[in-house]
Structure formats: structure tokens, C-alpha cells
C-alpha positions as CSV (number, residue, x, y, z in Angstrom):
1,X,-4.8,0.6,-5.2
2,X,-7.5,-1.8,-5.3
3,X,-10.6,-0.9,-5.0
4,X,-11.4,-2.6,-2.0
5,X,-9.0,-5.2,0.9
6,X,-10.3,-7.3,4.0
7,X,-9.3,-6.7,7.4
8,X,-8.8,-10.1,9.8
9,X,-9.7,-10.9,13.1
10,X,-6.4,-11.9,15.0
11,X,-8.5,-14.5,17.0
12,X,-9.3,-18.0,15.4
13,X,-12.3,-18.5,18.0
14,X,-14.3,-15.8,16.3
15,X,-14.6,-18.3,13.6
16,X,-12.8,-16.4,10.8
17,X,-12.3,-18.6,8.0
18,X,-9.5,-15.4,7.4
19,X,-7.7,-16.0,10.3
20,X,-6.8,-19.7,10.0
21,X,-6.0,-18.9,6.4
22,X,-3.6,-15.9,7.6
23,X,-2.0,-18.4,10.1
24,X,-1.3,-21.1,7.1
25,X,0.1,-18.1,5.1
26,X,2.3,-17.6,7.2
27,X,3.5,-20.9,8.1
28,X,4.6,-21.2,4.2
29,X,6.4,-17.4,4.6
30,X,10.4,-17.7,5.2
31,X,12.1,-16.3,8.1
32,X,11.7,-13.1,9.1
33,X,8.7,-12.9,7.2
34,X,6.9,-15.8,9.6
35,X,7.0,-13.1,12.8
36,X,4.6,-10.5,10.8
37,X,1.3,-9.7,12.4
38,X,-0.9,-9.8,8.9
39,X,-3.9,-7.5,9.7
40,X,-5.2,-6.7,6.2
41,X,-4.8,-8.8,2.4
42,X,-5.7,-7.2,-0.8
43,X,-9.5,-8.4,-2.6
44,X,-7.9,-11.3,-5.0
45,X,-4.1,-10.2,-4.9
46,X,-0.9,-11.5,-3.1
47,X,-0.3,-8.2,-1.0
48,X,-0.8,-8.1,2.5
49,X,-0.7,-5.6,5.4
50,X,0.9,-6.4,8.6
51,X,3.1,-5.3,11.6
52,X,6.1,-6.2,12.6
53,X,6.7,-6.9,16.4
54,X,10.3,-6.6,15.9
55,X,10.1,-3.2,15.7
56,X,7.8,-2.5,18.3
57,X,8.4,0.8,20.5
58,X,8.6,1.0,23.9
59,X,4.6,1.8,24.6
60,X,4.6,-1.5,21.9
61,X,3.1,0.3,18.7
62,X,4.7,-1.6,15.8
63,X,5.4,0.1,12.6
64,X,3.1,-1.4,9.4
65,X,4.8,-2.9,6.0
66,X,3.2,-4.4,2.6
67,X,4.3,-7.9,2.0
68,X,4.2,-9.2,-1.4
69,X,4.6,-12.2,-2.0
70,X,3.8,-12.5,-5.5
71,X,7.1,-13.5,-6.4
72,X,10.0,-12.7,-4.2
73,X,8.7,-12.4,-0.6
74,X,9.4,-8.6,0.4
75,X,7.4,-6.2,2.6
76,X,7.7,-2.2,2.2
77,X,7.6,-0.1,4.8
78,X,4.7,2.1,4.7
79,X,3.4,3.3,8.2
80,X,5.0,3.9,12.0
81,X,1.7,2.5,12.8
82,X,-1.5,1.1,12.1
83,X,-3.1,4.3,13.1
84,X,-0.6,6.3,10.8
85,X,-1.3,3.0,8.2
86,X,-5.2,4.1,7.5
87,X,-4.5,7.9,7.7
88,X,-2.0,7.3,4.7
89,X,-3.9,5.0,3.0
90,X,-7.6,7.7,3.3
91,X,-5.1,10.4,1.9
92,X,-4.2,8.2,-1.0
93,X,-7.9,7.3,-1.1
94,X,-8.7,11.7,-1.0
95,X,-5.8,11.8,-3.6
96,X,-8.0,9.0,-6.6
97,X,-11.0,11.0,-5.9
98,X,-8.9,14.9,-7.1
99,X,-7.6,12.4,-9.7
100,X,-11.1,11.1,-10.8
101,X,-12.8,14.4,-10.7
102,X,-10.0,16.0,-13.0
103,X,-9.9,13.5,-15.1
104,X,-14.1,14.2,-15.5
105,X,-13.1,17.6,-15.9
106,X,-10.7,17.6,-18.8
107,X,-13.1,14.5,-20.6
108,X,-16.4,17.3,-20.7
109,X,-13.8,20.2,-21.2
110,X,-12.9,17.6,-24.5
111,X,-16.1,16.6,-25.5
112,X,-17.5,20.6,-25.1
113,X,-15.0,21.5,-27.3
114,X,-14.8,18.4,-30.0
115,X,-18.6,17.0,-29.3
116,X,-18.5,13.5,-28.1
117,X,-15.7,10.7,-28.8
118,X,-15.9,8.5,-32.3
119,X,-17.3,4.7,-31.0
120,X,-14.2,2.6,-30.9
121,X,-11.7,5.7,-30.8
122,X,-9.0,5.8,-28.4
123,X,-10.2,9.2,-26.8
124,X,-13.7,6.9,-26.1
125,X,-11.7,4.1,-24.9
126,X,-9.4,6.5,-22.7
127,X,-12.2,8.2,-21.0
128,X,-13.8,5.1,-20.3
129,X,-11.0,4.0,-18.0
130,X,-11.0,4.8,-14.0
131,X,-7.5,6.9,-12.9
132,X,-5.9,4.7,-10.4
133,X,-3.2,5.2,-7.8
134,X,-1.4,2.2,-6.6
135,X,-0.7,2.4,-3.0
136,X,1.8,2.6,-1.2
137,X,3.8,3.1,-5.0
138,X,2.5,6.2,-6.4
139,X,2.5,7.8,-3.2
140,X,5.9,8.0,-1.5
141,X,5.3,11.9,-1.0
142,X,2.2,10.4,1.9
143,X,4.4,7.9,3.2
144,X,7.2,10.8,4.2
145,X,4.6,12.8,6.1
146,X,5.4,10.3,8.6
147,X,8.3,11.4,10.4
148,X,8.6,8.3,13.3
149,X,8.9,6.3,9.9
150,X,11.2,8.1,8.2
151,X,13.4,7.9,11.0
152,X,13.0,4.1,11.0
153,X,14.2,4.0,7.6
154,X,17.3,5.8,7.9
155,X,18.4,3.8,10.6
156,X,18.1,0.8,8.2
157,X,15.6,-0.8,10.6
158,X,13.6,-2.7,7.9
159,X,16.1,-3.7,5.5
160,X,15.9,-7.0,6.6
161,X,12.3,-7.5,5.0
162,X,13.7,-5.9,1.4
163,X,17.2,-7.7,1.2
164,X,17.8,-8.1,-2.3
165,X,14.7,-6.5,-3.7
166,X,16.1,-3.6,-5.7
167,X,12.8,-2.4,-6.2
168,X,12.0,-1.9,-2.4
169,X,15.0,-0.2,-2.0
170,X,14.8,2.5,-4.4
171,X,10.9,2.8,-3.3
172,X,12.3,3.7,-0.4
173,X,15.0,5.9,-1.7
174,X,11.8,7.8,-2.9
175,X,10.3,8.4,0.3
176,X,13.5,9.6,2.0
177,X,14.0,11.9,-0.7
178,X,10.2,13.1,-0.6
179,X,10.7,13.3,3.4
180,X,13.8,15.6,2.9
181,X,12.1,18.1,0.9
């Protein structure tokens, strides 16, 4: 998870320098990729958020993926909706902060019971570093919650947008198997 991404306007006119860069992006993405509505892009990394129209319902709520395109163009499925897309992604936010705050925890529990870590040690350099989660990776148990998803991935709905990507497909083994427990 990065500490911070940018949402986009979907109208050019509002003179977005973001939207005109989101439509060139995706003139250079292959087919199916090209048809994805990219709402959101990670602060100075090649992941994107966006929705794909494809898979719109019937009251035309389309389901959200992560595209990477770092290196082989693949999106993961990680939302039946934008709506579901931000609940997800606070939870995982809720989810750092518990991380951060035991990881404060056991570094004065530590440093009570040892005194303070030796300049240049690895226990000072270790409780100088920020816990992260990586979202949507290291949280495949958030992504099951949502059942409308879930569904979407068992009918094989979005395998289209991982074809070939080994890792997308176990990812996704990961949140069927988090969903069914």
C-alpha cells in the first residue's frame, strides 16, 4: 500500500492534466485492457484502479480491478464496486494502523525491558521501519467479504484480464479460499 494514490476526473474539460494522461495510457494498453474505466493511479507507481464496463450489472455498477502494468499488463480483481472498492481499501487502511500501533507496542515493551537499541544495530534499524500492507496482496481475507465479487470470480468472469499471469491467478485462489471459510 502506498501511502497515498490520485483520483481522476473522467472529463477532459475540467482541465485535468490526469485525465488526458489516463486517456493516452490507455491508448498504449492492449485489448481488453483499452475498455477499462481508470478512476485512481498509485503516487509514482504503475498500478492503477479502474472498472470494467464489461462486467457491468443490470442497474450498471461495474466491478473494480488493479491493473499493473509494470511488466506484463494484468488487472486483479478486487471490488464488486467502487463503493465496495474504498470500503476495502479503508479496512486495509484500519488494518496498517492495528499493525503500526502493535508494532509501537512490542518496540517500548523491547526497549522497557532491554533499555534503548545500540546506534547502528538491527533492532534500531528494525524499529525505525513503518509496518506496511500492500493492498489488494496482503489482504485477500478483505477482498472475500465481498460476496457479489466472489461470485464473479467463480464464474471465471475476469479471467480474461489475468490470462497467463500465474500470480493473479493464485491471488485469486487466495480469496476464494478466504471467501469459503
Amino acid at each position: 500500500m502506498t501511502d497515498e494514490f490520485f483520483l481522476f476526473s473522467s472529463k477532459p474539460e475540467d482541465g485535468s492534466v490526469f485525465a488526458n494522461q489516463v486517456k493516452e495510457w490507455r491508448q498504449e494498453w492492449s485489448a481488453p485492457f483499452k475498455d477499462l474505466l481508470v478512476f485512481a493511479k498509485e503516487q509514482a507507481l504503475a498500478y492503477y484502479y479502474a472498472t470494467v464496463p464489461k462486467l457491468a450489472d443490470e442497474q450498471g455498477i461495474q466491478p473494480v480491478v488493479n491493473v499493473d502494468t509494470y511488466e506484463d499488463l494484468y488487472a486483479l480483481p478486487i471490488a464488486s464496486s467502487v463503493d465496495r472498492f474504498f470500503d476495502t481499501y479503508s479496512r486495509s487502511l484500519e488494518r496498517q494502523v492495528e499493525l503500526i500501533r502493535e508494532e509501537a507496542e512490542f518496540n517500548a515493551r523491547l526497549e522497557a525491558e532491554f533499555g534503548p537499541p545500540a546506534p547502528g544495530s538491527l533492532r534500531e534499524l528494525l524499529s525505525a521501519q513503518t509496518p506496511r500492507i500492500t493492498f489488494p496482496w496482503e489482504v485477500p481475507d478483505l477482498i472475500a467479504r465481498d460476496e457479489p465479487l466472489v461470485k464473479l470470480l467463480r464464474a471465471g468472469r475476469f479471467d480474461f484480464l489475468m490470462e497467463g499471469n500465474k500470480d493473479a491467478q493464485e491471488w485469486v485462489g487466495k480469496v476464494l479460499a478466504a471467501a469459503s471459510t
